[in-house]
Structure formats: C-alpha cells, structure tokens
VMD Tcl script that builds the backbone (N, CA, C; Angstrom):
set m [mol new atoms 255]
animate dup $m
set s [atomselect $m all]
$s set {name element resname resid chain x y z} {
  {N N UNK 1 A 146.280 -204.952 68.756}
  {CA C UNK 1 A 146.166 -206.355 69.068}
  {C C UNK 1 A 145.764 -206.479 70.536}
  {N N UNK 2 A 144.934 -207.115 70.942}
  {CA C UNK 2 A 144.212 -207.733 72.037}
  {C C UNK 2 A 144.643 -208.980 72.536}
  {N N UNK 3 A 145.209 -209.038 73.479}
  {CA C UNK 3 A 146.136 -210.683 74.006}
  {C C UNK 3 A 144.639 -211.449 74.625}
  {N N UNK 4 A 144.333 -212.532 74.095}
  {CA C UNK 4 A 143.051 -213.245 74.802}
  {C C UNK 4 A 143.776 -214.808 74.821}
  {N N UNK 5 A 142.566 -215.483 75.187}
  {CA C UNK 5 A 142.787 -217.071 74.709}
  {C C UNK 5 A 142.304 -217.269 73.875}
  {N N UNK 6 A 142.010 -218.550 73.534}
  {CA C UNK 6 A 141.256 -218.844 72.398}
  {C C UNK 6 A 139.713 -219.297 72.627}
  {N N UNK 7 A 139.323 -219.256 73.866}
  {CA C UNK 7 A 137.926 -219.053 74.325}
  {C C UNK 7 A 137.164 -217.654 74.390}
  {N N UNK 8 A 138.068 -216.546 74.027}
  {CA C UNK 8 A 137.559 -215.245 73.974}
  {C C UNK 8 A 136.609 -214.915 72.867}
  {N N UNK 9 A 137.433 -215.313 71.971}
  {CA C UNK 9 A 136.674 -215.037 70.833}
  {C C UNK 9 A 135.088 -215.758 70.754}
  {N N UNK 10 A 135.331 -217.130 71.171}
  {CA C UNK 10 A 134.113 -217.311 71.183}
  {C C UNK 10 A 132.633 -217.184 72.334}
  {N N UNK 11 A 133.328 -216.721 73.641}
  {CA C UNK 11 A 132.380 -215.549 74.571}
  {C C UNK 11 A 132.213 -214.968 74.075}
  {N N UNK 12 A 133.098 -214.118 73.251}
  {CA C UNK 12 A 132.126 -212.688 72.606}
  {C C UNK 12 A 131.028 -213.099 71.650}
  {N N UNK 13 A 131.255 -214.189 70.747}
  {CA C UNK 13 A 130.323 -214.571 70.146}
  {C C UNK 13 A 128.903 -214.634 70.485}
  {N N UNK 14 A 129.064 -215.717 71.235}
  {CA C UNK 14 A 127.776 -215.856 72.285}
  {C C UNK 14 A 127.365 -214.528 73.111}
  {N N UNK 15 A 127.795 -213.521 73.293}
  {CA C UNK 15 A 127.233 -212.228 74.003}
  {C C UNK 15 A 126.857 -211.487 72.715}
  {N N UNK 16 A 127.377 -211.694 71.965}
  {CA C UNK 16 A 127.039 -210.621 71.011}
  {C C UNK 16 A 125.771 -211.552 70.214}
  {N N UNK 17 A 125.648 -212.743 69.921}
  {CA C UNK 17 A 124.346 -213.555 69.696}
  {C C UNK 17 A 123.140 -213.151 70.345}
  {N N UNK 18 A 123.511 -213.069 71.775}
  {CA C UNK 18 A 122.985 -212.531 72.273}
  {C C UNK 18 A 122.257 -211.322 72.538}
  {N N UNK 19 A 123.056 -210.421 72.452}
  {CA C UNK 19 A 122.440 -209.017 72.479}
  {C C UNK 19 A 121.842 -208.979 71.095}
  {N N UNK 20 A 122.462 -209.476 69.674}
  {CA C UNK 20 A 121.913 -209.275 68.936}
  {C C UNK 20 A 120.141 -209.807 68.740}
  {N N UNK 21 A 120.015 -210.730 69.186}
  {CA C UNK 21 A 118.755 -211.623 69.507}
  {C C UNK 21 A 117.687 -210.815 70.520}
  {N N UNK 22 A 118.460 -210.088 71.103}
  {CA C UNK 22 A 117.450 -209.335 72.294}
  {C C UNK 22 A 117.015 -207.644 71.575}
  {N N UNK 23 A 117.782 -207.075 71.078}
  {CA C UNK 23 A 117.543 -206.020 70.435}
  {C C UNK 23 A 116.706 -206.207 69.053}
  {N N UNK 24 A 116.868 -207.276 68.119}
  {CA C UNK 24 A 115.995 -207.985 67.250}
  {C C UNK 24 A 114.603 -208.293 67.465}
  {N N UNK 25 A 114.315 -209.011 69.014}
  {CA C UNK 25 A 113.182 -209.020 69.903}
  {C C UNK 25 A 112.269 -207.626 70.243}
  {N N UNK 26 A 113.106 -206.960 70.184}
  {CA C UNK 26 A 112.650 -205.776 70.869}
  {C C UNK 26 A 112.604 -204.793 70.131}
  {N N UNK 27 A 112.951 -204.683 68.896}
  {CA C UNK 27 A 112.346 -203.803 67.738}
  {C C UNK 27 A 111.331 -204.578 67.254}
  {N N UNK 28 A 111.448 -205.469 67.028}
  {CA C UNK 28 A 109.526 -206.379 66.822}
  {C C UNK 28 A 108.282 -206.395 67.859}
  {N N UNK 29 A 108.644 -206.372 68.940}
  {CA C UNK 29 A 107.574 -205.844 69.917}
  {C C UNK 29 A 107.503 -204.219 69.572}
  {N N UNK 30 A 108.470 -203.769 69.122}
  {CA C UNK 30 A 108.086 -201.961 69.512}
  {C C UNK 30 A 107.389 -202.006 68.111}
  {N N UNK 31 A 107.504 -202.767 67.048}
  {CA C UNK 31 A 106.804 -202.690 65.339}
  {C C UNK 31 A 105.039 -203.069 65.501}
  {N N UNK 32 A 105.319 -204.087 66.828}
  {CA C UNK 32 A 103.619 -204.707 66.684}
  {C C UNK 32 A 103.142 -203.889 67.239}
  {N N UNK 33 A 103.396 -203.033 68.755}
  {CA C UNK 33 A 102.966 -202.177 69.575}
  {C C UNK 33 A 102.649 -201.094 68.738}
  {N N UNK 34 A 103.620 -200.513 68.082}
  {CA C UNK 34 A 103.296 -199.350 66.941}
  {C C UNK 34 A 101.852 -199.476 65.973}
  {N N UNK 35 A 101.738 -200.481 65.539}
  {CA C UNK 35 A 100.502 -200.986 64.276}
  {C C UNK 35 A 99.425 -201.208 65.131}
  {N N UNK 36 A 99.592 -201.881 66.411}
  {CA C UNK 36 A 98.553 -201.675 67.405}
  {C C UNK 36 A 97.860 -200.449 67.468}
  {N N UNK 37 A 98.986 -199.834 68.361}
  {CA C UNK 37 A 98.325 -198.352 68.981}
  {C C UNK 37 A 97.532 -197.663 67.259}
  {N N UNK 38 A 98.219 -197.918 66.135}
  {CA C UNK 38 A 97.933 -197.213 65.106}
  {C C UNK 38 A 96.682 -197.570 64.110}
  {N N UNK 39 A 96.054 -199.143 64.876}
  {CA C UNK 39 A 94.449 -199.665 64.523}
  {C C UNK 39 A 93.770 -198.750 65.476}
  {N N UNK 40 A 93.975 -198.780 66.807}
  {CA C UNK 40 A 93.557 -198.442 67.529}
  {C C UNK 40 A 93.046 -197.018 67.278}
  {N N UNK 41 A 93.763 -196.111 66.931}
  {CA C UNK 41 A 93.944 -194.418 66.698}
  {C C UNK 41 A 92.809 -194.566 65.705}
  {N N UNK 42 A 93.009 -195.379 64.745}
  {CA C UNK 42 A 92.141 -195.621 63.498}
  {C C UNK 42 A 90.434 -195.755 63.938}
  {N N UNK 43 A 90.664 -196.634 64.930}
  {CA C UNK 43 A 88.857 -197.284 64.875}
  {C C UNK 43 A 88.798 -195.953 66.108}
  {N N UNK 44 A 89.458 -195.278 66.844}
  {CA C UNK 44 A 88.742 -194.310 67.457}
  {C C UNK 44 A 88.314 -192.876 66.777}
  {N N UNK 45 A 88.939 -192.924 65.862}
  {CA C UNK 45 A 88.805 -191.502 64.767}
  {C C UNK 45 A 87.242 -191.378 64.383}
  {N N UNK 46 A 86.290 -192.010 64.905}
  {CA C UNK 46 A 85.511 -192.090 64.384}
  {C C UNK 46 A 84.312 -191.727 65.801}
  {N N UNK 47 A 84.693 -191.963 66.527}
  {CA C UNK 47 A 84.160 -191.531 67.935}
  {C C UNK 47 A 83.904 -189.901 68.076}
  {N N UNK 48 A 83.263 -189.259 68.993}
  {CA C UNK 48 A 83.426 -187.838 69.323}
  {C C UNK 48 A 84.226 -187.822 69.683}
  {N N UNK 49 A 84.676 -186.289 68.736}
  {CA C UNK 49 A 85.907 -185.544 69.268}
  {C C UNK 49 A 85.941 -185.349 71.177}
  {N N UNK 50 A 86.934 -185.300 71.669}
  {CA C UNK 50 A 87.024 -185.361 72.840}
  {C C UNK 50 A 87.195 -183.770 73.221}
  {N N UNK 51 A 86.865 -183.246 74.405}
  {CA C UNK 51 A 87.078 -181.796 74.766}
  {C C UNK 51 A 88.593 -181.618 74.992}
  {N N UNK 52 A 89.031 -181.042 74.590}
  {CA C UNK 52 A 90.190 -180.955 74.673}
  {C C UNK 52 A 90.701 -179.432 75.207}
  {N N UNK 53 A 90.097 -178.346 75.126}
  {CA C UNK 53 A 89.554 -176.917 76.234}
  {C C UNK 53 A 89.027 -177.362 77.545}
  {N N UNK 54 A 88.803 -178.181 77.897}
  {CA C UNK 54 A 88.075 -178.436 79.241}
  {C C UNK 54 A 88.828 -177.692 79.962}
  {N N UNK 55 A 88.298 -177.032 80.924}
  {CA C UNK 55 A 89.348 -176.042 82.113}
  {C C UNK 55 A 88.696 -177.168 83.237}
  {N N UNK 56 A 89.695 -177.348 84.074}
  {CA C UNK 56 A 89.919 -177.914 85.534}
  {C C UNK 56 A 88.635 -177.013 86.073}
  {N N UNK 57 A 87.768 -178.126 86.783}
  {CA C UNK 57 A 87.176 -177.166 87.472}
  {C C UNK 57 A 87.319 -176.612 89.140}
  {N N UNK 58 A 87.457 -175.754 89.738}
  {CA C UNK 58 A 87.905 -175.957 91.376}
  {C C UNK 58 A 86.648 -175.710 92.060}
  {N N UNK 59 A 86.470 -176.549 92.897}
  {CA C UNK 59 A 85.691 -176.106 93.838}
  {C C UNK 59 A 85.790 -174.935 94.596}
  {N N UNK 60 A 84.425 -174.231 95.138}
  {CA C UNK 60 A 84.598 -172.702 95.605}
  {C C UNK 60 A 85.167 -173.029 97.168}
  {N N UNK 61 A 85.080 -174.037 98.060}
  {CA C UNK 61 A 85.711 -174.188 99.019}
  {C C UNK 61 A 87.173 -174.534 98.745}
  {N N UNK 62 A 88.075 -175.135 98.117}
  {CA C UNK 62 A 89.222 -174.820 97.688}
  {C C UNK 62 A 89.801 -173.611 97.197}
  {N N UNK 63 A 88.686 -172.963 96.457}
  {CA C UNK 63 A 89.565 -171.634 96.041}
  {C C UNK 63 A 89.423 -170.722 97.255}
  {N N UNK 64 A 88.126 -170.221 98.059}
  {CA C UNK 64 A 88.157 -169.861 99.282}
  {C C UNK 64 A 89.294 -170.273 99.971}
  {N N UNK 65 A 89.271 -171.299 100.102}
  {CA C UNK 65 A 90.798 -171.483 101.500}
  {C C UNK 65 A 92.202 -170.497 100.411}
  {N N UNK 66 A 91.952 -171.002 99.262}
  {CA C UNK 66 A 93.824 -170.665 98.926}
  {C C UNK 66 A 93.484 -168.892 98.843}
  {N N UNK 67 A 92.513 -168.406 98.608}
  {CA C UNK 67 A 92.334 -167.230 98.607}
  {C C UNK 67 A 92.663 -166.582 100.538}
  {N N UNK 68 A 91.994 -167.273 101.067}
  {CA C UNK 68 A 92.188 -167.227 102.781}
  {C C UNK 68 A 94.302 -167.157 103.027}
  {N N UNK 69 A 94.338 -167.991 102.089}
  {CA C UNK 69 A 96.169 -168.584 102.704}
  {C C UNK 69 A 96.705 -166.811 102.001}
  {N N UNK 70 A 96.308 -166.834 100.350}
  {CA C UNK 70 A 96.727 -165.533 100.171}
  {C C UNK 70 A 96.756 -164.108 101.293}
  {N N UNK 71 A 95.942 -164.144 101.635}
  {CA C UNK 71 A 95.303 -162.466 102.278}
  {C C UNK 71 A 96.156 -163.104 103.689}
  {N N UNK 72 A 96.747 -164.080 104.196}
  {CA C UNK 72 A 97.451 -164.475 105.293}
  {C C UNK 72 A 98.710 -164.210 105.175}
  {N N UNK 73 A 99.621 -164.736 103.853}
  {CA C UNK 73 A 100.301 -164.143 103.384}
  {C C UNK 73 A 100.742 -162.747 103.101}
  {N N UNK 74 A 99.780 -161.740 102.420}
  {CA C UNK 74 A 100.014 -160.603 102.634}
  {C C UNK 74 A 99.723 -159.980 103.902}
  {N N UNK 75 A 99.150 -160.411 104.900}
  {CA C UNK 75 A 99.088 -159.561 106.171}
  {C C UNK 75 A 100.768 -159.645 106.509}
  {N N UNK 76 A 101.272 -161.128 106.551}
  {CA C UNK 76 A 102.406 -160.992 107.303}
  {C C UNK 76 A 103.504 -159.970 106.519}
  {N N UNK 77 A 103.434 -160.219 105.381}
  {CA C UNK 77 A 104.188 -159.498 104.582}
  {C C UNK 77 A 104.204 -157.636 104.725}
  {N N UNK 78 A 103.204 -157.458 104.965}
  {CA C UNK 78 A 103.149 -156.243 105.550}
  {C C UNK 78 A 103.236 -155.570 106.492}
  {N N UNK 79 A 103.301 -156.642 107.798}
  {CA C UNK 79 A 103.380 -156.619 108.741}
  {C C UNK 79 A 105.283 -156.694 108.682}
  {N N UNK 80 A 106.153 -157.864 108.170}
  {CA C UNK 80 A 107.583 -157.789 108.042}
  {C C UNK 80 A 107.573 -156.159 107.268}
  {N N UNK 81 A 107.181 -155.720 106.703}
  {CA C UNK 81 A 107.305 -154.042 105.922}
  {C C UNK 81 A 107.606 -152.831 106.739}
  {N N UNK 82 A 106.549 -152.985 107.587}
  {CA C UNK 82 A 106.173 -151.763 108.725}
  {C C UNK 82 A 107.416 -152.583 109.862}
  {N N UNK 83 A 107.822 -153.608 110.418}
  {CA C UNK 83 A 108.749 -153.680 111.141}
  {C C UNK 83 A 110.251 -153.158 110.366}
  {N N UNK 84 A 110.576 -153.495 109.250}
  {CA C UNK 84 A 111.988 -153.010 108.775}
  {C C UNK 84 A 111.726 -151.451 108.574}
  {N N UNK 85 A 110.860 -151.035 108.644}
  {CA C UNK 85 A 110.783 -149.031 108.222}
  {C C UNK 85 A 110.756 -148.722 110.028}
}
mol reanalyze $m
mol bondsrecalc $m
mol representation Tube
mol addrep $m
C-alpha cells in the first residue's frame, strides 16, 4: 500500500496519458520513416550498383611525408638501442 491523496492517482493518470501519447507518436513516425527509407531503397535498386571496393586513394605527397615520419621514427629508435647497450 502506497499512502497518497486523492490527487495522486489522478497525476499519475495524466503522466502516464501522457507518456503513453508520446511513445504512440513516436512509433508512428519511426513506421512512416521505415516505409519511407524502404520506397526509397526500392526506386534506387534500379540505379548502378555503387563501388563498393573503392580503396581510399592517398596522395603520393601524403604517403611520402608519413613514410618520412616512419624512417624518423626508426632512426630515433635505434639511436635509444645503441644508447641502452
């Protein structure tokens, strides 16, 4: 047993009207959004296939530098080697 007044019962009412009304709302937007996206999927099925293997391409001045940062990296590293021996 729960000690309230007799206005409790009917706050909860109204909150729970509430939430019920908003979650009701909001499985019907997520139902139309769904049938949307799912015309949508439909009328594009018909388009070229999209590449979907595409490799990133890098530019040779980007890979140059990170190749540069590498061989910088191992100097020091070899350099910390020959100081601890």
């Amino acid at each position: 047993v729960i000690p309230a007044n007799d206005d409790a019962t009917k706050s909860i009412a109204v909150i729970l009207d509430a939430v019920c009304g908003a979650i009701s709302e909001g499985l019907e937007e997520r139902k139309l959004e769904k049938e949307k996206e799912a015309q949508e999927n439909e009328a594009h099925e018909g388009d070229a296939p999209a590449k979907k293997d595409a490799k990133p391409r890098i530019k040779k001045a980007v890979k140059a530098s990170v190749d540069a940062e590498e061989a910088a990296v191992a100097e020091v590293v070899a350099a910390t080697e020959q100081k601890a021996e």
